[in-house]
Z-matrix of the N, CA and C atoms (Angstrom, degrees):
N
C 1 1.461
C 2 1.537 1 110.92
N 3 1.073 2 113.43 1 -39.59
C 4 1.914 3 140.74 2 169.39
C 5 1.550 4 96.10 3 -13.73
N 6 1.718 5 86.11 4 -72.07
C 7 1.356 6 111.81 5 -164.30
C 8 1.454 7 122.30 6 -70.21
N 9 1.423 8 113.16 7 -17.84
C 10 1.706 9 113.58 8 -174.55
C 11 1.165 10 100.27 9 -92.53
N 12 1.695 11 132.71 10 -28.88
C 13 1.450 12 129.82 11 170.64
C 14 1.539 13 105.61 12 -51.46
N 15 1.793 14 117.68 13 -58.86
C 16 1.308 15 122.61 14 -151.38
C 17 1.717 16 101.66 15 -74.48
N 18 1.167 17 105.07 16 -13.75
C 19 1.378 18 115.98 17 -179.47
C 20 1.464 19 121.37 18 -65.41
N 21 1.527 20 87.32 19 -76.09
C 22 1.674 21 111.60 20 145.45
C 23 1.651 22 135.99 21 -14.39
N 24 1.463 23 109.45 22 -51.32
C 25 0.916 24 130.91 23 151.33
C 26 1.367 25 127.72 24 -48.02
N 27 1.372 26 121.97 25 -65.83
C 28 0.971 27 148.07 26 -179.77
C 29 1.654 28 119.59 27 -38.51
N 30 1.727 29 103.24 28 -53.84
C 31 1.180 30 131.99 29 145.88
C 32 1.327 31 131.17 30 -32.72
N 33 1.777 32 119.36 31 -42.97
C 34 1.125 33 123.67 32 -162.39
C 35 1.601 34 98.37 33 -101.34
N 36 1.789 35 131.44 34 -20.27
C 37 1.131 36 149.35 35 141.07
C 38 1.489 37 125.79 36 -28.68
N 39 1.277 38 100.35 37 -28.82
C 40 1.588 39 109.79 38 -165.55
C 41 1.717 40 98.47 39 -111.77
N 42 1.386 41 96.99 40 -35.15
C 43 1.761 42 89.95 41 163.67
C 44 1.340 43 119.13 42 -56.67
N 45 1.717 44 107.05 43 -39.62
C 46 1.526 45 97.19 44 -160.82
C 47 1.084 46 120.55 45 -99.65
N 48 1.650 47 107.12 46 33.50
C 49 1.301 48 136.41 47 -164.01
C 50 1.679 49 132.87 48 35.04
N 51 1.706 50 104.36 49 41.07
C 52 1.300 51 106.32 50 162.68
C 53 1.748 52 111.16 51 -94.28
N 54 1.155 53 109.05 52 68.32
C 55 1.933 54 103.67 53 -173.28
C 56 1.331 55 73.14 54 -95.24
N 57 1.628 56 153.06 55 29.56
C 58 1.681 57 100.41 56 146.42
C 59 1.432 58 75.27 57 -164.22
N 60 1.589 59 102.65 58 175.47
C 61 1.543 60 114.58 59 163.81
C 62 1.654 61 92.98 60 116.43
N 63 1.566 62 110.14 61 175.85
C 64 1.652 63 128.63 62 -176.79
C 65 1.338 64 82.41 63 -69.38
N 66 1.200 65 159.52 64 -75.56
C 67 1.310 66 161.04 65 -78.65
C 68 1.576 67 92.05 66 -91.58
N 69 1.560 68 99.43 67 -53.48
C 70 1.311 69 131.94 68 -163.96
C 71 1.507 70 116.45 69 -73.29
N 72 1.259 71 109.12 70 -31.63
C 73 1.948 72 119.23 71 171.19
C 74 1.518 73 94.41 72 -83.76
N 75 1.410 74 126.02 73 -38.59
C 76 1.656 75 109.56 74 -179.94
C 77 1.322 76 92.25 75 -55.85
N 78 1.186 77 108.48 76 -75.48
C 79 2.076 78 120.11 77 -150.84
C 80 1.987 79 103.91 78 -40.34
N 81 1.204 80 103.64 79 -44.56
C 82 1.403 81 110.99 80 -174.16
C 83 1.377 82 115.02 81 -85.96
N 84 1.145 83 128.16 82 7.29
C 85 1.844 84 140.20 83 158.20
C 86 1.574 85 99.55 84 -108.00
N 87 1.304 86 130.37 85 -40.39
C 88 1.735 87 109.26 86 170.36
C 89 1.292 88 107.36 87 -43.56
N 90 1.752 89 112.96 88 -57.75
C 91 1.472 90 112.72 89 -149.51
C 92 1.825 91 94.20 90 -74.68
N 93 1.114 92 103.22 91 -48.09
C 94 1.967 93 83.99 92 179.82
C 95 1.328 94 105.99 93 -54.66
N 96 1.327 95 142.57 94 -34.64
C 97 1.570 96 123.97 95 -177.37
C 98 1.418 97 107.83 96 -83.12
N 99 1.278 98 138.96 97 -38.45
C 100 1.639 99 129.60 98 152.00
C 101 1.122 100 124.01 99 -37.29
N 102 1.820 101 112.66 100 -35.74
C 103 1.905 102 91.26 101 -172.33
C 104 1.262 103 116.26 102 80.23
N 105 1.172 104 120.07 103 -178.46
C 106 1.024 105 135.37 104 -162.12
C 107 1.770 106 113.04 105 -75.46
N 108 1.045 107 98.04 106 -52.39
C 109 1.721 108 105.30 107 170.44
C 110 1.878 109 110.72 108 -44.13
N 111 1.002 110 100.39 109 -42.50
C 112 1.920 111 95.29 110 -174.51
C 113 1.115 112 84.50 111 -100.74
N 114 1.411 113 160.36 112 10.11
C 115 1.315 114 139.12 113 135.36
C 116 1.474 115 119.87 114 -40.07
N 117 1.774 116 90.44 115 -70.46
C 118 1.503 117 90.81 116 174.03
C 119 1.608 118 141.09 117 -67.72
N 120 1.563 119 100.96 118 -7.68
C 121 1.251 120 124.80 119 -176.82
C 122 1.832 121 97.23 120 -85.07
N 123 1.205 122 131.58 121 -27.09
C 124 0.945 123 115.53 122 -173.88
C 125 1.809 124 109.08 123 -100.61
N 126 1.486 125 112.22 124 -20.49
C 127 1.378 126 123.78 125 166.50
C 128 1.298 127 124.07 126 -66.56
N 129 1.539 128 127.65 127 -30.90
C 130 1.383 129 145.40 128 -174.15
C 131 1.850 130 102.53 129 -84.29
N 132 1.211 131 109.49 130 141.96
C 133 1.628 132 120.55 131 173.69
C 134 1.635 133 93.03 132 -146.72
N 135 1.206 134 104.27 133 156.65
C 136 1.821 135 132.86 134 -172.56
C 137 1.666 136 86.87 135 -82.22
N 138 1.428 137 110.18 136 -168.81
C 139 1.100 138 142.23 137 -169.89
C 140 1.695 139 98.43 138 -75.63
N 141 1.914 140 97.65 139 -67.26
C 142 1.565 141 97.13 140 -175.66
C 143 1.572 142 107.19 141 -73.79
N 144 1.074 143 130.28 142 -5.40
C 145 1.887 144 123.39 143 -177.17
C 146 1.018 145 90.15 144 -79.16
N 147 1.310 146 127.42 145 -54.87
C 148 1.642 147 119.57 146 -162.91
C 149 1.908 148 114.81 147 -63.12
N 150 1.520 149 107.88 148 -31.87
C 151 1.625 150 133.69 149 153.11
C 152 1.580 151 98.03 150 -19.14
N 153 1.560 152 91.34 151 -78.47
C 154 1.492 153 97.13 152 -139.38
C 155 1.986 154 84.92 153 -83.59
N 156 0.905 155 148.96 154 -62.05
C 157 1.455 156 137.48 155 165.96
C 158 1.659 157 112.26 156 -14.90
N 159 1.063 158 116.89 157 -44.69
C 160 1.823 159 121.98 158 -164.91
C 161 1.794 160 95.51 159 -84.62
N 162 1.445 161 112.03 160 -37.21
C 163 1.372 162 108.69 161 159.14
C 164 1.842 163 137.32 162 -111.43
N 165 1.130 164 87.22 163 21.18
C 166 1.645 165 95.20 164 177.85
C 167 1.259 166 130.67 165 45.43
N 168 1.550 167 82.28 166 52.90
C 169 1.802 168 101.03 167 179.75
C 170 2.058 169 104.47 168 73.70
N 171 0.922 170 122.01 169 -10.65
C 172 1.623 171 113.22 170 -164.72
C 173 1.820 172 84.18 171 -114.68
N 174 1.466 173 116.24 172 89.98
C 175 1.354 174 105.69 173 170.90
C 176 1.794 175 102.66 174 -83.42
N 177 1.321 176 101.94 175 147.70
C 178 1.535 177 116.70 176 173.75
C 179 1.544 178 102.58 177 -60.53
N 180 1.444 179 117.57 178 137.70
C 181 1.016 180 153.91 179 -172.76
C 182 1.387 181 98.67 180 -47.90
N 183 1.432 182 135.06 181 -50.72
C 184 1.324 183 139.45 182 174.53
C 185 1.014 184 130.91 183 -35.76
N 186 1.881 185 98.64 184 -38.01
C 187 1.437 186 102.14 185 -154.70
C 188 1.824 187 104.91 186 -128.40
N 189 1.502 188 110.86 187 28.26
C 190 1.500 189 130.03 188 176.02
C 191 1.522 190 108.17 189 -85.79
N 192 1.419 191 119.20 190 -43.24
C 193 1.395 192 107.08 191 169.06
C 194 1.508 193 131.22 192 -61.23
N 195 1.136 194 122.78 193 -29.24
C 196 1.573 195 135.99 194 170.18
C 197 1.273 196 109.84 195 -71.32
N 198 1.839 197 125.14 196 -52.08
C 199 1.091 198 132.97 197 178.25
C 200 1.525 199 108.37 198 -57.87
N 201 1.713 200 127.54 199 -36.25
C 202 1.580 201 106.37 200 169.56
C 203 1.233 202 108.26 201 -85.77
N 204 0.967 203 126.30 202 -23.52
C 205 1.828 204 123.54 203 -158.92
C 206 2.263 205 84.05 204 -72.48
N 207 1.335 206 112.51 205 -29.15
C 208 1.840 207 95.95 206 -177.54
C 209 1.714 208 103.08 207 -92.63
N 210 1.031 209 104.68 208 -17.80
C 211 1.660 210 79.08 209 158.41
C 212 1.096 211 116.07 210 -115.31
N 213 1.077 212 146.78 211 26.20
C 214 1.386 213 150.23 212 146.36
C 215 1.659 214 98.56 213 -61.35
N 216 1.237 215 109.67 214 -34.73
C 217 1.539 216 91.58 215 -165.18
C 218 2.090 217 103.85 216 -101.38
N 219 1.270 218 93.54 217 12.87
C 220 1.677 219 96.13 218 174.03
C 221 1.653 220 99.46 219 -81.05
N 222 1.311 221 115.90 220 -26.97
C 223 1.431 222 114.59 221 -170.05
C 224 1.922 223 101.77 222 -57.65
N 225 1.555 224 96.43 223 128.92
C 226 1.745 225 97.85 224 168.62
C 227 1.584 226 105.44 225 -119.70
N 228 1.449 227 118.29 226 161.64
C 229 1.258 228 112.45 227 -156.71
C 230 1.804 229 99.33 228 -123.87
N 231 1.107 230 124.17 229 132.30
C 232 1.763 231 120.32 230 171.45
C 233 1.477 232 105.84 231 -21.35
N 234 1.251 233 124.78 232 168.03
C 235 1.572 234 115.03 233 -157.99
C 236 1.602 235 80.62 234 -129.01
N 237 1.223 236 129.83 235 10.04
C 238 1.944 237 129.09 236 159.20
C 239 1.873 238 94.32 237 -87.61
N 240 1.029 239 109.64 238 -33.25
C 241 1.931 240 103.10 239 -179.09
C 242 1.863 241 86.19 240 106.46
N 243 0.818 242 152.88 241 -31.91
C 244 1.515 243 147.02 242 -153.83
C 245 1.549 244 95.48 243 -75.02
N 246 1.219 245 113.41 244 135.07
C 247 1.314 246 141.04 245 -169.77
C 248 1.740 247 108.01 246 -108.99
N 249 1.691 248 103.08 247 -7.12
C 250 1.725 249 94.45 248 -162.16
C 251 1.580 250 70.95 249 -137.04
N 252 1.725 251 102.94 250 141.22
C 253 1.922 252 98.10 251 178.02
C 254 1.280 253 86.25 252 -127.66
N 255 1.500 254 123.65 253 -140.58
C 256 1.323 255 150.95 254 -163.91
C 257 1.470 256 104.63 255 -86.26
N 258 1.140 257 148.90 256 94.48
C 259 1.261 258 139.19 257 152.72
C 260 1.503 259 141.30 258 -20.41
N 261 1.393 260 94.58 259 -45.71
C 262 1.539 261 107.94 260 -172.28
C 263 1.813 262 85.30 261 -77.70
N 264 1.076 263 142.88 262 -27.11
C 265 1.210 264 139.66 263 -176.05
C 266 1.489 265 106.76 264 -72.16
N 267 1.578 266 113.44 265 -59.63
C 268 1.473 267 120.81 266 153.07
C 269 1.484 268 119.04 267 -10.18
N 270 1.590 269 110.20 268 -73.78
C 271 1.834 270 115.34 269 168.70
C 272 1.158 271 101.45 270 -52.45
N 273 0.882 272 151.62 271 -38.73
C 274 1.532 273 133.14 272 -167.91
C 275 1.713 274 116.42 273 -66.96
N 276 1.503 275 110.33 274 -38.78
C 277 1.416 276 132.01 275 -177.74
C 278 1.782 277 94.76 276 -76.37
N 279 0.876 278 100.93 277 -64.66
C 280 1.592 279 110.61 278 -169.98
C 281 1.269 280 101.77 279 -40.84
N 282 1.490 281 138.68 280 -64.98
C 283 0.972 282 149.12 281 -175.26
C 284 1.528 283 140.78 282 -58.19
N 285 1.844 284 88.39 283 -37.07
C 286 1.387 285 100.01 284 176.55
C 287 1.905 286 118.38 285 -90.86
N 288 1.443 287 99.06 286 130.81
C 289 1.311 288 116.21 287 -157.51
C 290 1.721 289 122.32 288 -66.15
N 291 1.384 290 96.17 289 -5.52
C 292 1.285 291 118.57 290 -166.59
C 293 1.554 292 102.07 291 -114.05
N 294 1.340 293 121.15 292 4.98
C 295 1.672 294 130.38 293 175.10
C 296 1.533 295 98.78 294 -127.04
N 297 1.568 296 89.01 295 -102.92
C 298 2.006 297 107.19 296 -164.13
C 299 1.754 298 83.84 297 -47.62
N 300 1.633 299 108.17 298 -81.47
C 301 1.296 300 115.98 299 -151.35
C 302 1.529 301 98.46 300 80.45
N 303 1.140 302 133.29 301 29.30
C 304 1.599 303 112.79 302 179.43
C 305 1.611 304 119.70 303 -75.58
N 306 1.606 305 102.20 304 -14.97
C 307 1.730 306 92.95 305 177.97
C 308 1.793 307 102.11 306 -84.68
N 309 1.388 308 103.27 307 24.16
C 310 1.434 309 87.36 308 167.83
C 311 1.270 310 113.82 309 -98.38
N 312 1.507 311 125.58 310 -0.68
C 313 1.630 312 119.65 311 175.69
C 314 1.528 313 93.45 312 -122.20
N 315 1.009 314 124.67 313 -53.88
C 316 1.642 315 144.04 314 -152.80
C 317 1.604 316 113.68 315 -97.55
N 318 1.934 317 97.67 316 134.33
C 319 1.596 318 83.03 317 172.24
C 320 1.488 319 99.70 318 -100.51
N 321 1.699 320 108.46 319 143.77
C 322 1.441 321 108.17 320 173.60
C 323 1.629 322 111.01 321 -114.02
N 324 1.260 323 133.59 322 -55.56
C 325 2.061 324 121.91 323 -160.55
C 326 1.950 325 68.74 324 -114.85
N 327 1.517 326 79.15 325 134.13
C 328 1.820 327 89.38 326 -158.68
C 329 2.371 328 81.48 327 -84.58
N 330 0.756 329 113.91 328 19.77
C 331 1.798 330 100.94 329 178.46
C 332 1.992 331 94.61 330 -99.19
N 333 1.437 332 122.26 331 8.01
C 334 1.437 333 131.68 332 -177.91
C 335 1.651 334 108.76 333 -81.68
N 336 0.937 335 123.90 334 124.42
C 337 1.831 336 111.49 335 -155.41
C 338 1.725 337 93.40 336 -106.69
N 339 1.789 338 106.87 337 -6.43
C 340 1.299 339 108.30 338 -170.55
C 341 1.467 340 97.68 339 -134.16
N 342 2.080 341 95.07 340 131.52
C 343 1.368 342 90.53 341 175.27
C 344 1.659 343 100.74 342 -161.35
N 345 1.505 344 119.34 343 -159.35
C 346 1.449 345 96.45 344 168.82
C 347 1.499 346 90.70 345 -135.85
N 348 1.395 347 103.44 346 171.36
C 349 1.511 348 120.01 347 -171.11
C 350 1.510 349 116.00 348 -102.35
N 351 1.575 350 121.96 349 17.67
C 352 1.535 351 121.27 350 -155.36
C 353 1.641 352 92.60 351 -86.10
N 354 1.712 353 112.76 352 -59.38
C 355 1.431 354 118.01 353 155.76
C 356 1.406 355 129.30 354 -60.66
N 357 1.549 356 114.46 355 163.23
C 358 1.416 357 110.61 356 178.19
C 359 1.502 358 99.63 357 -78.80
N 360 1.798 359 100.85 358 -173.60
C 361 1.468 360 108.42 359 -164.26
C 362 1.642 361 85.80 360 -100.82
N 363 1.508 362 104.12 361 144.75
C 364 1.255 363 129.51 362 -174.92
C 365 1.662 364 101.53 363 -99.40
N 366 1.100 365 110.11 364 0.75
C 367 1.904 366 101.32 365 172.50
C 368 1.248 367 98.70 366 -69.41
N 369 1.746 368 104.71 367 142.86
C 370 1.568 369 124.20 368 -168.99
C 371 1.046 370 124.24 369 37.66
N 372 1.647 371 126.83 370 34.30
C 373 1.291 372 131.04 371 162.24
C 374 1.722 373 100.53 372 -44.86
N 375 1.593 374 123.14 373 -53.24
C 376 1.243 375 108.39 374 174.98
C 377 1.744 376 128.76 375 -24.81
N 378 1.237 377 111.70 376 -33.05
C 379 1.934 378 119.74 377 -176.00
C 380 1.470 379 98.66 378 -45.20
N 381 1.576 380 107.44 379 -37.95
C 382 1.683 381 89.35 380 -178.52
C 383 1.185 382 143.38 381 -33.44
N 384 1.843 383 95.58 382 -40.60
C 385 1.099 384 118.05 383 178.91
C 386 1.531 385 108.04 384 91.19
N 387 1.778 386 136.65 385 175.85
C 388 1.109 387 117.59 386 -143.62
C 389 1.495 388 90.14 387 -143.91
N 390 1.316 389 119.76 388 43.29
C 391 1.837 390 117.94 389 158.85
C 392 1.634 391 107.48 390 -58.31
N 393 1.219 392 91.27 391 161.46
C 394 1.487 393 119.34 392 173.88
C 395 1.707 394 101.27 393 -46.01
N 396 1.479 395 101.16 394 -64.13
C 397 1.739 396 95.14 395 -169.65
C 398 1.658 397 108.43 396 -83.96
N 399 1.375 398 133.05 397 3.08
C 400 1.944 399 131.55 398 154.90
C 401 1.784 400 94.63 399 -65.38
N 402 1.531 401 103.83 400 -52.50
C 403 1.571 402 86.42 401 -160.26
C 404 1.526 403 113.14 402 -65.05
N 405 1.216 404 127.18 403 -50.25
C 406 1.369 405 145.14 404 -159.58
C 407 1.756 406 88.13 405 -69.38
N 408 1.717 407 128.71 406 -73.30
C 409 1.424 408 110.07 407 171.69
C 410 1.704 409 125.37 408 -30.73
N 411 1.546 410 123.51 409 -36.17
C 412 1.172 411 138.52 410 174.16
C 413 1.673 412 100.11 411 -59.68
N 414 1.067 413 129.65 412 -60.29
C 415 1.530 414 140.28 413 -164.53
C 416 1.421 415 117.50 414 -70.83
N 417 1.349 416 94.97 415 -30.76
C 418 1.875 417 105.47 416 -163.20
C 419 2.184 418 82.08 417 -88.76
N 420 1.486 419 118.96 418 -50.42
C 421 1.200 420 104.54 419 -174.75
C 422 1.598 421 137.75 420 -60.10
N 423 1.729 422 81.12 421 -18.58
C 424 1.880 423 91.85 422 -172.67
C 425 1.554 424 96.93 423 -76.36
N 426 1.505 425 113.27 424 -42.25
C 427 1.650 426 100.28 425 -175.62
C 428 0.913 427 141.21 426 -115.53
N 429 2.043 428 105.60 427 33.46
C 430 1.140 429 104.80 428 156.44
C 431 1.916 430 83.45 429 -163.60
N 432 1.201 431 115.69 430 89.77
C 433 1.720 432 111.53 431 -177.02
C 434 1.371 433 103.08 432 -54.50
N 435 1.525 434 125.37 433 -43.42
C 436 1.558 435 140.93 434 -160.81
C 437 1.708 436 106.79 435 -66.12
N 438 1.321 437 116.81 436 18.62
C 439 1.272 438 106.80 437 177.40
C 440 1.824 439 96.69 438 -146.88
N 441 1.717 440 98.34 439 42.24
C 442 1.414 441 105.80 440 168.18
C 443 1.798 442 64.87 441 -145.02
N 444 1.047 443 103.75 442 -77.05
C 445 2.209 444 93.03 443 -153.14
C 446 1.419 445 88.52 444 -107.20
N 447 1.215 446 101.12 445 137.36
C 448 1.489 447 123.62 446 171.29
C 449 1.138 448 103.48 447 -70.14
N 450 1.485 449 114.44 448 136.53
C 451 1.558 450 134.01 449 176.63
C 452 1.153 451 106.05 450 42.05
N 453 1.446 452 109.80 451 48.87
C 454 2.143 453 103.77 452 167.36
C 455 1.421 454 108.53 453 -53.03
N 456 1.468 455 99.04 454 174.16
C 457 1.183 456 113.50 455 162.62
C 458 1.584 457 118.38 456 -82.75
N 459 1.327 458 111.18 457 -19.09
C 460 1.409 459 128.56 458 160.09
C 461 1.676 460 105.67 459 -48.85
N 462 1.631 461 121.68 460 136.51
C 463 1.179 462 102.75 461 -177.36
C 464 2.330 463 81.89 462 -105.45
N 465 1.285 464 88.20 463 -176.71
C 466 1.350 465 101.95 464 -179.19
C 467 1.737 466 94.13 465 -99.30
N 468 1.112 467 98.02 466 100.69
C 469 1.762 468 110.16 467 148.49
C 470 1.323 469 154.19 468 -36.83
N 471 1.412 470 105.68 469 -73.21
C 472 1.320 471 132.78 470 148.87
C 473 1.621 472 113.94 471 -79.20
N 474 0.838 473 118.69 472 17.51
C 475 1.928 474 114.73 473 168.06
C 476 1.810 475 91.39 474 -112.06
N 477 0.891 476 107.48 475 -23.10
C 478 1.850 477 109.36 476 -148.85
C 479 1.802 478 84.25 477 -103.65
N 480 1.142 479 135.01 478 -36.14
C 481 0.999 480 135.19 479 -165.33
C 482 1.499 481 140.10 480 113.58
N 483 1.496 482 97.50 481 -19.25
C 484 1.629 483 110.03 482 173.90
C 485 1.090 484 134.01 483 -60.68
N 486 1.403 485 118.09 484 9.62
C 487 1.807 486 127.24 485 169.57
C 488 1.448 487 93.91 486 -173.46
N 489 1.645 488 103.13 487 143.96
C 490 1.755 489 108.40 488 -167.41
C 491 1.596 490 92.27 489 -87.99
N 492 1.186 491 118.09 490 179.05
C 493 1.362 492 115.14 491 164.61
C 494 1.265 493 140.61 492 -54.93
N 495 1.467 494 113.71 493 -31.46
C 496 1.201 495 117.10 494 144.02
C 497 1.188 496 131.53 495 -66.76
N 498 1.374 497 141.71 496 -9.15
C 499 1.210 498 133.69 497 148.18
C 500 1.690 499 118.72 498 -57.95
N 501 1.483 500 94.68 499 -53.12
C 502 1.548 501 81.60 500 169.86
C 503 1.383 502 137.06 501 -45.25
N 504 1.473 503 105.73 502 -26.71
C 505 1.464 504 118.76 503 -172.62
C 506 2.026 505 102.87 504 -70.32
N 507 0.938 506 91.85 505 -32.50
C 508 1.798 507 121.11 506 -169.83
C 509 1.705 508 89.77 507 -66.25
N 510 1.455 509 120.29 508 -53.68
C 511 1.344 510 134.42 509 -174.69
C 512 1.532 511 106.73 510 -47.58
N 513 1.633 512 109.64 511 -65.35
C 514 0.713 513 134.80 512 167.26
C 515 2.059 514 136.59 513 -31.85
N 516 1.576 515 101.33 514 -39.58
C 517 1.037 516 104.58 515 166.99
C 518 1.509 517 110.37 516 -112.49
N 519 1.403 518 121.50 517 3.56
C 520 1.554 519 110.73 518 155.52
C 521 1.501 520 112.80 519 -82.22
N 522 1.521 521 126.16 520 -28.75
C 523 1.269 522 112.08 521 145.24
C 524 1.830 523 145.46 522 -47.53
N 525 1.449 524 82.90 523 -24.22
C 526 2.275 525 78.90 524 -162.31
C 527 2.021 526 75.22 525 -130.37
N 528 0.979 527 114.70 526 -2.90
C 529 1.803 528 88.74 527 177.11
C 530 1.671 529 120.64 528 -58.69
N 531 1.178 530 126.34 529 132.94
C 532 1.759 531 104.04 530 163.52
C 533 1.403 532 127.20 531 -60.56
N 534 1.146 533 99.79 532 -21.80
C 535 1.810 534 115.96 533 -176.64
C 536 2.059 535 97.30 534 -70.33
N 537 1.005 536 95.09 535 -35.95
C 538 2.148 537 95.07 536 -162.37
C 539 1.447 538 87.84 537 -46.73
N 540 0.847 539 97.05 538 -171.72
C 541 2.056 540 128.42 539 176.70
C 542 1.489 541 122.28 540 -102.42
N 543 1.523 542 82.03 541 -34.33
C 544 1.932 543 79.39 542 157.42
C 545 1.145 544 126.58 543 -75.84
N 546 1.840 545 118.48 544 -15.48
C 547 1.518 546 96.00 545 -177.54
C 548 1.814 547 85.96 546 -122.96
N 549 1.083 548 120.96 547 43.59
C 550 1.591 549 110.61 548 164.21
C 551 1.626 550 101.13 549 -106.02
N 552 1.268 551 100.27 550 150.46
C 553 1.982 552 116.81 551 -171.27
C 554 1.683 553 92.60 552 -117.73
């Protein structure tokens, strides 16, 4: 079975026209050291992945209201109802590369000399200020962006699993806390 995934793969590589290059010796040494499990993990897409793949990120206008209204409803919420958690817990998610990963698009505690530029900069996201509808827009975007813009570049977090809901909440107030590092001057 190993082999019909990595195969499989292999196949779907050559469609998408990586048959050569570094790109292609990385991608094809992950999947032999994953096995079979990140075979299929990397072969399998949801309902909306397969969406935004069949239209290349530009879904037709028709079919954007259905596409947020179903992930709007993937969003799950901490089971206390609090939308704003621990911050210093927040940095921990944010930071770590193997969860948030957020300094991989976004700059957040502006003393970070490394960051990426794909997202905007999250210094003083706090200015928003901390109404009911900043925090909850803050919460609903971290864990699931795809049910504000179809097929962001934002991946979904909390749909995918990389922070429980209470982390998000944690996300959430290392973003808009006054105490975080992003919004201290």
């Amino acid at each position: 079975m190993r082999r019909k995934a990595v195969l499989a793969f292999g196949v779907l590589l050559l469609g998408l026209g990586l048959s050569q290059g570094p790109f292609r010796a990385r991608l094809e040494a992950a999947i032999q050291t994953g096995g079979e499990a990140f075979a299929q993990v990397m072969l399998s897409q949801d309902k909306a992945q397969a969406l935004c793949t069949q239209y290349r990120d530009k879904l037709p206008p028709e079919l954007v209201p259905a596409f947020l209204a179903e992930q709007r409803a993937l969003i799950k919420y901490p089971a206390s109802g609090k939308l704003m958690g621990d911050w210093k817990n927040g940095e921990k998610v944010f930071t770590d590369p193997k969860r948030g990963n957020c300094y991989a698009c976004h700059q957040g505690d502006p003393r970070e000399v490394a960051y990426g530029t794909m997202g905007p900069s999250l210094t003083g996201y706090g200015q928003r200020g901390l109404s009911e509808a900043v925090v909850r827009y803050t919460y609903e975007k971290i864990y699931n962006a795809w049910a504000f813009v179809p097929c962001s570049l934002m991946y979904r977090g909390g749909v995918h699993g990389y922070f429980t809901p209470e982390e998000t909440a944690d996300l959430v107030a290392y973003l808009l806390s006054p105490e975080s590092p992003i919004n201290r001057r």
